[in-house]
C-alpha positions in Angstrom: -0.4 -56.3 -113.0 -3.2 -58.2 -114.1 -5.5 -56.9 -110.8 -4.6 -53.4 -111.6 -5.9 -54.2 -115.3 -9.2 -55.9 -114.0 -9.6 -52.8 -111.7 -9.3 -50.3 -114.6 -12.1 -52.1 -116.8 -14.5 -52.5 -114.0 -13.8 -48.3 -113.4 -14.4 -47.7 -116.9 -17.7 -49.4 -116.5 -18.7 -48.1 -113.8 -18.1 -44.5 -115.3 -20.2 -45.5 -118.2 -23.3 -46.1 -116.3 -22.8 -42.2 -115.1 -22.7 -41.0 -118.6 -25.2 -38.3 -118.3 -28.6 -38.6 -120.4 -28.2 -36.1 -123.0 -24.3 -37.6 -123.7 -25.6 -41.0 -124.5 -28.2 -40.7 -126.5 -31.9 -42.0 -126.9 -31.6 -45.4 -125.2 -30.1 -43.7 -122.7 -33.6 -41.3 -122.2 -35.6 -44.9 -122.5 -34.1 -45.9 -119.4 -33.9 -42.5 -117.4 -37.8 -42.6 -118.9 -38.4 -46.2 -117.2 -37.1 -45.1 -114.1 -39.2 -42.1 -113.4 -42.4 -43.9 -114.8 -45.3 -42.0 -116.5 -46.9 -39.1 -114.2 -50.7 -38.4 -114.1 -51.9 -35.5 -116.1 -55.1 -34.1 -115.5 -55.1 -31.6 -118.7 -55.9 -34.8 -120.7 -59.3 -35.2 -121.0 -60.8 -38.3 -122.3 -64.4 -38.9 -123.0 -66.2 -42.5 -124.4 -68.1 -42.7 -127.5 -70.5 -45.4 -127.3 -71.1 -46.8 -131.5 -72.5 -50.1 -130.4 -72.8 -52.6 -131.4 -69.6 -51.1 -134.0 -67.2 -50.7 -130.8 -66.1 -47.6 -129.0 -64.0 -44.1 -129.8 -61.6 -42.7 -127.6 -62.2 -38.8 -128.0 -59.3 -37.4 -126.4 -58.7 -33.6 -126.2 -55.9 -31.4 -124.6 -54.3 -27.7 -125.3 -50.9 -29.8 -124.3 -51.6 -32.7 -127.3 -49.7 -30.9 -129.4 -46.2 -31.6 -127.4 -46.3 -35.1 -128.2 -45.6 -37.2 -130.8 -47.9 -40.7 -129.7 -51.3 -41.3 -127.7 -51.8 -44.9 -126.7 -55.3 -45.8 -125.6 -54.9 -49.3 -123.3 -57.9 -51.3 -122.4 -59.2 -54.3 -120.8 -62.3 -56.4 -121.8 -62.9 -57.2 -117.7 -63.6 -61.0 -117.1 -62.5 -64.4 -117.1 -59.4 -63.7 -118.8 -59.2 -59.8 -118.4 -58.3 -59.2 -122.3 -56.2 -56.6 -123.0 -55.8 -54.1 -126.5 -54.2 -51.1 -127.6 -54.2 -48.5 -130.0 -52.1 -46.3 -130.9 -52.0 -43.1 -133.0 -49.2 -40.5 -133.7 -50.3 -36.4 -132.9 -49.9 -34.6 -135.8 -49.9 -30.9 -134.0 -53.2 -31.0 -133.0 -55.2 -30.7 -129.2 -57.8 -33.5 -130.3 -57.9 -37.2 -131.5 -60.2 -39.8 -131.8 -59.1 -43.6 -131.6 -61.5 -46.5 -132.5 -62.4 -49.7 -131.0 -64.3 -52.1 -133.3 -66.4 -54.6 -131.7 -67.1 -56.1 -135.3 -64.4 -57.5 -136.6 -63.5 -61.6 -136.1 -62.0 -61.9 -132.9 -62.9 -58.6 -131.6 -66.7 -59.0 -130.6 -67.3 -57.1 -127.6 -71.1 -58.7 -126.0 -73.3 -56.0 -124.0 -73.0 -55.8 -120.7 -69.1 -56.0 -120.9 -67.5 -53.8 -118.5 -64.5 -52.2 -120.5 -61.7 -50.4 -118.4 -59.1 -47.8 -119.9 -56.6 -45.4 -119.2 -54.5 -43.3 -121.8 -51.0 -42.5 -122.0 -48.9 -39.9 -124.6 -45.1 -39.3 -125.2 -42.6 -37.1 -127.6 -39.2 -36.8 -128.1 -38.5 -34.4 -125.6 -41.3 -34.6 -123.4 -42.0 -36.9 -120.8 -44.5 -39.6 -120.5 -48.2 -39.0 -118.9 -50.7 -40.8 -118.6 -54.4 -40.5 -117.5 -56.1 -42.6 -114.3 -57.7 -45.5 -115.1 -61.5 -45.5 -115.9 -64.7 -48.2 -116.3 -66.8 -47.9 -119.0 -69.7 -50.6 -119.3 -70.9 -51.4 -123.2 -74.6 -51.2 -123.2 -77.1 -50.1 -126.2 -77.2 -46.5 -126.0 -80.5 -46.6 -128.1 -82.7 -47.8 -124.7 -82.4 -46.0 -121.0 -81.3 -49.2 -118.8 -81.9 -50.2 -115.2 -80.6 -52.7 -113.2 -81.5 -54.6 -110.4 -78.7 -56.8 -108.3 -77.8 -59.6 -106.1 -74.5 -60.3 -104.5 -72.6 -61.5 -107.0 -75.6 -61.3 -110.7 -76.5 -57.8 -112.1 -79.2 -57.7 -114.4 -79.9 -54.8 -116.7 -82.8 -54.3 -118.3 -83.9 -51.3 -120.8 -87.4 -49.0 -120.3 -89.3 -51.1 -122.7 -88.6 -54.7 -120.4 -91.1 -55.1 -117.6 -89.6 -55.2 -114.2 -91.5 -58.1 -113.6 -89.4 -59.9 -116.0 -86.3 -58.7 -115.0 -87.0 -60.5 -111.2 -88.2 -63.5 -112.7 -85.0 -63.9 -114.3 -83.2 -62.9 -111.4 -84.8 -65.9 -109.5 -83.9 -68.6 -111.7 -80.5 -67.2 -112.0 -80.6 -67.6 -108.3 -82.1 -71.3 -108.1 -79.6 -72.2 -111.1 -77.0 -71.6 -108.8 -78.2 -73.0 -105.4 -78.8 -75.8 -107.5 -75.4 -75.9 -109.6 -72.9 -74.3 -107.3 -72.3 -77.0 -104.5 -72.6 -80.0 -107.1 -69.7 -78.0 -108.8 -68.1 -77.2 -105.4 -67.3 -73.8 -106.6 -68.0 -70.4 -105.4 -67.6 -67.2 -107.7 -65.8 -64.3 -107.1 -66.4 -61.8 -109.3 -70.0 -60.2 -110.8 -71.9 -61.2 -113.7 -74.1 -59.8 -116.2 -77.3 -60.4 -117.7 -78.8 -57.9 -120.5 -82.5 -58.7 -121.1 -84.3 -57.7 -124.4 -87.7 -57.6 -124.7 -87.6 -57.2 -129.0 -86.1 -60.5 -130.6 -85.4 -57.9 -133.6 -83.3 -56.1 -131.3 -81.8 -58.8 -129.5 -80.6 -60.3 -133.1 -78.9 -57.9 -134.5 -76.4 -57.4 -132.2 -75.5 -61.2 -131.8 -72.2 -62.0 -133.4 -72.2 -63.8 -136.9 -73.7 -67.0 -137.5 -74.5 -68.6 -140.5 -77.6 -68.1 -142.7 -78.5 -71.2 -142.5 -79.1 -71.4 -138.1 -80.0 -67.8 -138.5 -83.2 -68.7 -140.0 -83.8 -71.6 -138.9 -83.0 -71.9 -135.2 -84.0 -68.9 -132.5 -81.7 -67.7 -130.4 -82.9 -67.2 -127.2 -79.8 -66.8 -125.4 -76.1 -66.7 -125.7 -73.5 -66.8 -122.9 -69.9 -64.9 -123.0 -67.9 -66.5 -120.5 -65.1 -64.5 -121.6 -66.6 -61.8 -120.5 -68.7 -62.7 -117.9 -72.0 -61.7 -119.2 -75.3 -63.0 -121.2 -77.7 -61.9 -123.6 -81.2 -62.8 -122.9 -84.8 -62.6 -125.1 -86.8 -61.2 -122.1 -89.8 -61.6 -124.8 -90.6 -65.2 -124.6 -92.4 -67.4 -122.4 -89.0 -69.3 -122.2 -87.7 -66.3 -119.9 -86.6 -68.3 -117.1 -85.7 -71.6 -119.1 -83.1 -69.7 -121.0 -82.1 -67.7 -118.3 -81.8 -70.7 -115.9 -79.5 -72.8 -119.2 -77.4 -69.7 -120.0 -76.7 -68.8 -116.4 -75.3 -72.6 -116.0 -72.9 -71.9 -118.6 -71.4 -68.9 -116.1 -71.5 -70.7 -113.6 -69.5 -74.4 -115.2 -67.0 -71.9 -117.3 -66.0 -69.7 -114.3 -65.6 -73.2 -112.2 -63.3 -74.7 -115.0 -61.1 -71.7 -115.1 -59.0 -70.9 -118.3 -59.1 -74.7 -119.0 -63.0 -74.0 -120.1 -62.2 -74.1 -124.3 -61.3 -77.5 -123.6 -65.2 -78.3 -122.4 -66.7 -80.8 -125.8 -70.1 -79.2 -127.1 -72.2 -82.6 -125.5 -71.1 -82.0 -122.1 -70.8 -78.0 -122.1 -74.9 -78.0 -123.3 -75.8 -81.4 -121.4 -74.6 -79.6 -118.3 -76.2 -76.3 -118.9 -79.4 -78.4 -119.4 -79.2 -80.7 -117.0 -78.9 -77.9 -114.0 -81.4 -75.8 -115.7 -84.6 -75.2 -113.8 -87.0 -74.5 -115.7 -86.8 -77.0 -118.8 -88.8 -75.8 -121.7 -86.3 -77.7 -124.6 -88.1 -80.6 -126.0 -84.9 -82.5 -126.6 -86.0 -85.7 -126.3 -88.1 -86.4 -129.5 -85.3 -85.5 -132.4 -82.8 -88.1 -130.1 -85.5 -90.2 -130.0 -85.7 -90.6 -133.8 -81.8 -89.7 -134.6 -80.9 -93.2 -132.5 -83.5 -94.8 -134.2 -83.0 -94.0 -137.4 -79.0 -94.8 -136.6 -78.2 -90.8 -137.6 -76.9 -89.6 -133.7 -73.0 -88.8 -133.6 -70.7 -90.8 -131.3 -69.9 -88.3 -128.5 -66.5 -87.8 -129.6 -67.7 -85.9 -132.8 -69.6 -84.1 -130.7 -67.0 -81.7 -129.4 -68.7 -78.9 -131.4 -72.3 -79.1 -132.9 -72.7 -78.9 -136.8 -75.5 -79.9 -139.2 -78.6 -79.6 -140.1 -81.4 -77.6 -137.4 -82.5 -81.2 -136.6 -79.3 -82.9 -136.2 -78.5 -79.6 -133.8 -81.2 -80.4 -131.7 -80.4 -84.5 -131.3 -76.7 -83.2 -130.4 -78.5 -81.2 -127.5 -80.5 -83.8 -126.5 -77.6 -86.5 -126.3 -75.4 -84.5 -124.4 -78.1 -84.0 -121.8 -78.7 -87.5 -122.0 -75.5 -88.7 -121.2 -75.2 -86.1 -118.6 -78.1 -87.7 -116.8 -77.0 -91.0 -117.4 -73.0 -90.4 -115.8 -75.4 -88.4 -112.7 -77.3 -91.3 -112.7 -74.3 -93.8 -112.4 -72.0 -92.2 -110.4 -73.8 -89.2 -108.7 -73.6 -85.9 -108.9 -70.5 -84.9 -106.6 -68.3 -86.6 -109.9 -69.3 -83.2 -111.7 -66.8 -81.6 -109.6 -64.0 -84.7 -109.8 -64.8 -84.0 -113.7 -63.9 -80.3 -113.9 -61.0 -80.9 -111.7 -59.4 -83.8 -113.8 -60.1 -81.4 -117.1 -57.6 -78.9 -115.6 -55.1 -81.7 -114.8 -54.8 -83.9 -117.7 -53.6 -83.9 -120.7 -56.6 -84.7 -123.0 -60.3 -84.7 -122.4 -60.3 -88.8 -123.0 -58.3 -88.8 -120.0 -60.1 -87.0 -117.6 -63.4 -89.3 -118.5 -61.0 -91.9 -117.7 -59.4 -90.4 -114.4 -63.1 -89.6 -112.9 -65.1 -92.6 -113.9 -62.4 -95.2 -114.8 -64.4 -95.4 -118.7 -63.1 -94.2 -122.2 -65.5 -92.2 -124.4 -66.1 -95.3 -126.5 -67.2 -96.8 -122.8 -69.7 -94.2 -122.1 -71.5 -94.0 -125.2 -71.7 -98.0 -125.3 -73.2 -97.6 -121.6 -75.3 -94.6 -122.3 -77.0 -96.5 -125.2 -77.2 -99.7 -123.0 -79.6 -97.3 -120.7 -81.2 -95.4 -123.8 -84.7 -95.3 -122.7 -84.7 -96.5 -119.3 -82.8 -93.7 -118.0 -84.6 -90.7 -119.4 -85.4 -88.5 -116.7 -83.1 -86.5 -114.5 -82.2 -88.0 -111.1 -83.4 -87.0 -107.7 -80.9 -84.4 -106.6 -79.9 -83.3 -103.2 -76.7 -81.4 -103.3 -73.8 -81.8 -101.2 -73.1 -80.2 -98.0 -69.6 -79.0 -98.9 -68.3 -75.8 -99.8 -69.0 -74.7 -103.0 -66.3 -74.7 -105.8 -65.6 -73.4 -109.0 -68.5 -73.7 -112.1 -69.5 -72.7 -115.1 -71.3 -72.5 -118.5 -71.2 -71.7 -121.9 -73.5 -70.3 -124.8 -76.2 -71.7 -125.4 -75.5 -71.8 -129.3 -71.7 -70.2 -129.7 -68.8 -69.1 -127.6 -67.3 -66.1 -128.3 -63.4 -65.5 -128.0 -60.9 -62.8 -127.6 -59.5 -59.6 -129.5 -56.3 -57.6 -129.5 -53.5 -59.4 -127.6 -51.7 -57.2 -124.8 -49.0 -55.2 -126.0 -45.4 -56.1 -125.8 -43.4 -53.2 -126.2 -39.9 -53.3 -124.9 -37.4 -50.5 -124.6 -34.5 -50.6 -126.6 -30.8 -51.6 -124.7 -28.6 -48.6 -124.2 -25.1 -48.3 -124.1 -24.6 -48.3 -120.3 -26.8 -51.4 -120.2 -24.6 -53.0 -122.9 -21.2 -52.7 -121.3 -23.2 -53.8 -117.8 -23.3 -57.4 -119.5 -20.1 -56.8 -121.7 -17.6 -56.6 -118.5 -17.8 -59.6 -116.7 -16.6 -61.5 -120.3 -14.0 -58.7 -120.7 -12.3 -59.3 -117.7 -12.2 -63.0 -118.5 -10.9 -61.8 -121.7 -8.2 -60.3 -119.8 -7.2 -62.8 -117.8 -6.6 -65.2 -120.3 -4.4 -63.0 -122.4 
């Protein structure tokens, strides 16, 4: 008796999951919806608005817009960590939109040079899902005509009113930067990356994201990197050129080696390392140490982990952290660069991977670093490894920039079939204890 009541409620289940689409309801067109998938539909036509540095709009047009109730614009912010956003917007009987980007909001800061990919999908009640192919866009300043010249894995874009000249002079320390940095790091990149070079520091300023008044005025930019994103803006204007392309490019290059772990990098060693592999030093780093140890005013290293303070005090934390670079190359070579970065990915603090790769806390390092102040004040005699290259890179030379919109997480309600699929294994045990 009780097998041929077991058999009945698995039947009825069973005959539940047949229900036909338009009997069960909504859910039920949710899942018939998830099964098919979204179809291309070449009668939506999408075209890019570039507002730099505001953001983008989506202009999206179609005698077919009309038949749908939602448009959803999905794009990725291509990169380290491949960001992704969405907007979304509800059709209101009309054949055109326009959805916005804003690249000026915090957390939302899209650098030039970032290569933006897109695709758009729309939906209604009683119309199926479409969707459009997938597209590139890359966000450059659409007030200059920009040309590029490339390597195998660097692109540098420069606008009409940058010499050429300038643009292969930074390509060549970007290159020696990374013949230099690359086999100490033991890393080898795998994707492209970008630098935009502007010749006007008036320009380049105003489409830098915020800082305060006070480095504003009183400390010029010359560069700033966007790991993120894989690109970095340069001031092409300077006799500095390949000083602060060579310094930028190293923070790439050290944040693409660490991976995803690369937040975790302390100010001291993110900029000591960017300087310490640069190849054309211009920074005069040395003096404001110089008279910050002296006059007792230079920060332990593990206050260090981001620089604050007066232009001065800014310019003694740069110093230090290329110090103590030089000194830990000094003392334990240059291959422990690589042991470093690996040990930040493993452990559970930064103390600890100090401590993993040369057996010495922070407190240890500083003491030993100002044990050798003085006597160990020029970089070391390099030659680099003969291993394969791993994983390295930098980061700005004066602020990091992070993320914007988080990806979507839109789930599809549970219908009725799906309900009962879960609900008649504990009705049958229901059963069979009555």
């Amino acid at each position: 008796m009780n097998y041929l009541k077991n058999l009945f409620l698995f039947a009825f289940c069973m005959c539940t999951l047949a229900v036909p689409a338009e009997l069960s309801g909504n859910s039920a067109k949710v899942l018939n919806s998830a099964v098919t998938g979204p179809f291309q539909d070449s009668s939506i036509q999408v075209q890019v608005i570039n507002k730099f540095p505001q953001g983008i709009e989506f202009e999206i047009n179609s005698p077919r817009l009309a038949l749908f109730t939602d448009v959803k614009v999905t794009y990725q912010v291509k990169g380290q960590g491949n960001k992704t956003g969405y907007r979304t917007q509800q059709v209101a009987g009309v054949d055109s939109l326009t959805i916005t980007v804003d690249s000026q909001r915090a957390g939302t800061y899209i650098p030039p040079g970032t290569t933006i990919s897109y695709y758009v999908e729309a939906w209604g009640e009683n119309t199926a899902k479409v969707k459009t192919e997938q597209k590139d866009f890359l966000y450059l300043d659409p007030n200059f005509e920009w040309r590029n010249i490339t390597s195998d894995w660097l692109t540098i874009y420069y606008h009409d009113q940058t010499s050429t000249k300038n643009a292969e002079s930074a390509l060549i320390a970007a290159q020696e930067t990374a013949d230099f940095a690359l086999p100490i790091f033991n890393h080898t990149p795998q994707e492209q990356f970008h630098l935009v070079l502007y010749t006007s520091y008036r320009d380049m300023e105003k489409i830098l994201p915020f800082r305060s008044s006070a480095t504003a005025e009183n400390l010029m930019t010359q560069g700033m990197a966007f790991t993120e994103e894989r690109t970095a803006v340069i001031y092409a204007g300077s006799r500095s050129l390949m000083s602060t392309t060579s310094h930028e490019f190293m923070h790439l290059l050290l944040h693409d080696a660490v991976g995803r772990f690369h937040t975790r990098l302390p100010a001291w060693l993110d900029e000591g390392l960017a300087e310490f592999g640069n190849q054309y030093a211009a920074n005069d780093y040395a003096n404001p140490l110089q008279r910050a140890v002296e006059s007792g005013t230079d920060k332990h290293i593990k206050f260090l982990n981001t620089f604050s303070g007066t232009p001065e005090e800014i310019i003694a934390a740069y110093g230090k952290g290329n110090a103590i670079v030089i000194y830990l190359a000094s003392e334990f070579g240059v291959n422990s660069f690589a042991d470093l970065i690996s040990n930040f990915r493993t452990s559970l603090s930064n103390e600890q991977a100090f401590q993993r790769t040369y057996g010495m806390t922070l407190d240890e390092i500083e003491l030993g670093w100002k044990e050798s102040f003085g006597t160990e004040s020029k970089k070391p005699i390099i030659t680099p490894p003969t291993s394969q290259p791993e994983d390295k890179t930098e980061r700005s030379m004066t602020t990091t920039v992070s993320g914007s919109c988080l990806p979507s997480k839109e789930r599809p309600p549970a219908d009725l079939a799906t309900i009962f699929v879960f609900l008649a294994p504990l009705l049958i045990l229901w059963r069979n204890t009555v």
